[in-house]
C-alpha positions in Angstrom: 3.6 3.2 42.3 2.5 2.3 39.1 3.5 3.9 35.7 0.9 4.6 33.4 2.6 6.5 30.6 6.0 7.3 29.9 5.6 9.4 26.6 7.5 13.1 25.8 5.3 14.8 23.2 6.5 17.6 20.6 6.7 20.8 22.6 6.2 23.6 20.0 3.1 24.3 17.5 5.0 23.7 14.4 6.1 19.9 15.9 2.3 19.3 17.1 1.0 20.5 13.4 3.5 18.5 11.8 2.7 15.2 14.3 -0.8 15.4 14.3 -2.1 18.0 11.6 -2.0 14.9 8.9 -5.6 13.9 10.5 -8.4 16.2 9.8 -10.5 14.8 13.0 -8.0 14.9 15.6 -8.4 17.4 18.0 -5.4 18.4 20.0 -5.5 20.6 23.2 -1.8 21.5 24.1 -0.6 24.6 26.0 2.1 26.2 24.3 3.8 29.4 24.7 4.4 30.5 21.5 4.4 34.0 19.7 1.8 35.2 17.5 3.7 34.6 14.2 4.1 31.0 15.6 0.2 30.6 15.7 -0.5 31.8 12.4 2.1 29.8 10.8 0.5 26.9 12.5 -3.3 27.8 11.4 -2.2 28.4 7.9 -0.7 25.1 7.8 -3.7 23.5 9.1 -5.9 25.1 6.7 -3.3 24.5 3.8 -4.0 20.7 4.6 -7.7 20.9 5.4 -7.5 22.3 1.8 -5.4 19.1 0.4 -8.0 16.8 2.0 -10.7 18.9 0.7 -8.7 18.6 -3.4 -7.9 14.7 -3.0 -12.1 13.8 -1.8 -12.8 15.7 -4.5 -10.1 14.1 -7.1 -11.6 10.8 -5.7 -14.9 11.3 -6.4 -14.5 12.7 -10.0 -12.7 9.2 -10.2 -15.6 7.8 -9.1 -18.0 9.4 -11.5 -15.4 8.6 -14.3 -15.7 5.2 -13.4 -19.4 4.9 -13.7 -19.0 6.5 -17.2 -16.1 4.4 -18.5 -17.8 1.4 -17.5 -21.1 0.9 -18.8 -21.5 -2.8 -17.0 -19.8 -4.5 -13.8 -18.4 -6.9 -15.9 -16.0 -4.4 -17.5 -15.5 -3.0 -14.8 -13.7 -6.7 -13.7 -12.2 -7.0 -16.9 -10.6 -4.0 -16.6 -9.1 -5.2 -13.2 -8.6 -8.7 -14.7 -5.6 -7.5 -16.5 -4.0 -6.5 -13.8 -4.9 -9.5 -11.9 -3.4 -11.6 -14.6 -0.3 -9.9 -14.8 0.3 -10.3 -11.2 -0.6 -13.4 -11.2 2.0 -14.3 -13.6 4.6 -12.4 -11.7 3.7 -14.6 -8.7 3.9 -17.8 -10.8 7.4 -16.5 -12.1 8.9 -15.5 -8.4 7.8 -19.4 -7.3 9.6 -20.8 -10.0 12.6 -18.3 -9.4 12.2 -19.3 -5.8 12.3 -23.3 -7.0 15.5 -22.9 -8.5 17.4 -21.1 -6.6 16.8 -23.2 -3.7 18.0 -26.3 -6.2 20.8 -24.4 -7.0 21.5 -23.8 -3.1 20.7 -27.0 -2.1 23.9 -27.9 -5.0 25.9 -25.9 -3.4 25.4 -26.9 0.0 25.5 -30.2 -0.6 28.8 -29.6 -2.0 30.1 -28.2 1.0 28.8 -30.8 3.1 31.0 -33.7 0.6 33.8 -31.4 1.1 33.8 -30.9 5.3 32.8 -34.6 5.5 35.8 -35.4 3.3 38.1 -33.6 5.9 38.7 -30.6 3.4 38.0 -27.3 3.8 35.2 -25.4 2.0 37.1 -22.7 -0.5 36.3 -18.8 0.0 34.7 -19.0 -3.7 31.8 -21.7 -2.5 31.1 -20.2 0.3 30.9 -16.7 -1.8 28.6 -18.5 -3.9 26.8 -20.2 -1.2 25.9 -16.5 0.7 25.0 -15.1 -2.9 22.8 -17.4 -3.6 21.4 -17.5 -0.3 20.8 -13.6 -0.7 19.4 -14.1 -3.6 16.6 -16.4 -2.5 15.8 -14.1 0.4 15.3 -11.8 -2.3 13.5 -13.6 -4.2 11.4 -14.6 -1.2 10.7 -10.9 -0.6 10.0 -10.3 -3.8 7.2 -12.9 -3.8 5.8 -11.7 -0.3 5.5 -8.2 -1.9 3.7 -10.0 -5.3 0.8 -11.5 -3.2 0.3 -8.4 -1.0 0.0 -6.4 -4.3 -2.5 -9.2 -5.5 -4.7 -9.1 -2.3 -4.6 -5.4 -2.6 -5.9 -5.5 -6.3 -8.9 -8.2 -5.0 -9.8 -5.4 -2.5 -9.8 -2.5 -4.7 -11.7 -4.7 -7.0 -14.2 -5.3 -4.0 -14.6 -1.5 -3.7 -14.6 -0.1 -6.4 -17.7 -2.6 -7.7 -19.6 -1.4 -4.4 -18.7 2.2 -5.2 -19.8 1.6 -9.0 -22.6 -0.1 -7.4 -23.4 2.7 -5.2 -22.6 5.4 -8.2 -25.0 3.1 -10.6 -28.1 3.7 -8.5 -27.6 7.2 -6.9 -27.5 8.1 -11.0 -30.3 6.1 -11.6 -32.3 7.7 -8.8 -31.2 11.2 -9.9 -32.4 10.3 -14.0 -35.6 9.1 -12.5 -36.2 11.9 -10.6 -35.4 14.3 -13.4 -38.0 12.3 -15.5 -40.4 12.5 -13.0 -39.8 16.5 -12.8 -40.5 16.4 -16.7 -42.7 14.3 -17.1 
């Protein structure tokens, strides 16, 4: 016999709202036994966040309008993204140099130990502190710069969008001024 699916799911409404409410489109069929109370409890938290979803699309697309009106060309549009680009591009620059100098500094330290085993004497509790420090430290470091260039692609791609969107914002206003003027006119 072969086993297909070895999952245990929530077994009340409240768990099933909780897992699976977050998603406006997902439909869930479950049969439940629980009390009235229990039901509306559930619906009212399913409307509660069909009403979040509701505020934040339209949040999003006053932003949207706001950014057609802030920005009366594409190109500011990017120059208002460029300073954020250039900032975290200096970050980045900042963590590799960082990251450059520690592992020098490691590499010191290291080597250190290394004269000091091949020299038939132990490697003192204080280098070896130092040597885990500074390792942590890179790790850091290296972390640090991992989470830098995600931030960076994630500014290129709401740069990306938010040009389409202005794009897309641009000529639905357009269309809706022309047809205004041609309802004047």
């Amino acid at each position: 016999m072969t086993l297909l699916l070895d999952t245990t799911f929530p077994r009340t409404l409240v768990q099933l709202v909780e897992r699976f409410g977050a998603h406006p489109v997902t439909r869930i069929e479950a049969w439940l036994f629980e009390d009235a109370p229990m039901r509306r409890a559930a619906e009212q938290a399913r409307l509660e966040a069909e009403r979040r979803a509701a505020l934040e699309r339209e949040a999003a697309q006053r932003r949207l309008l706001a950014m057609v009106e802030s920005y009366a060309s594409e190109d500011d549009l990017r120059r208002a993204f460029q300073e954020r680009i250039v900032l975290l591009d200096e970050s980045i620059k900042a963590s590799q140099l960082g990251i450059q100098s520690l592992r020098q500094s490691l590499l010191a330290l290291l080597k250190r130990a290394a004269e000091a085993e091949l020299a038939g004497r132990p490697v003192n509790a204080r280098l070896r502190d130092d040597i885990q420090r500074q390792h942590a430290d890179l790790r850091r470091q290296q972390t640090t710069l991992v989470e830098q260039r995600q931030a960076r692609a994630q500014v290129d791609s709401e740069l990306d969008e938010a040009l389409q969107r202005y794009r897309e914002l641009k000529q639905r206003t357009q269309a809706q001024a022309a047809g205004m003027a041609s309802l004047g006119g």
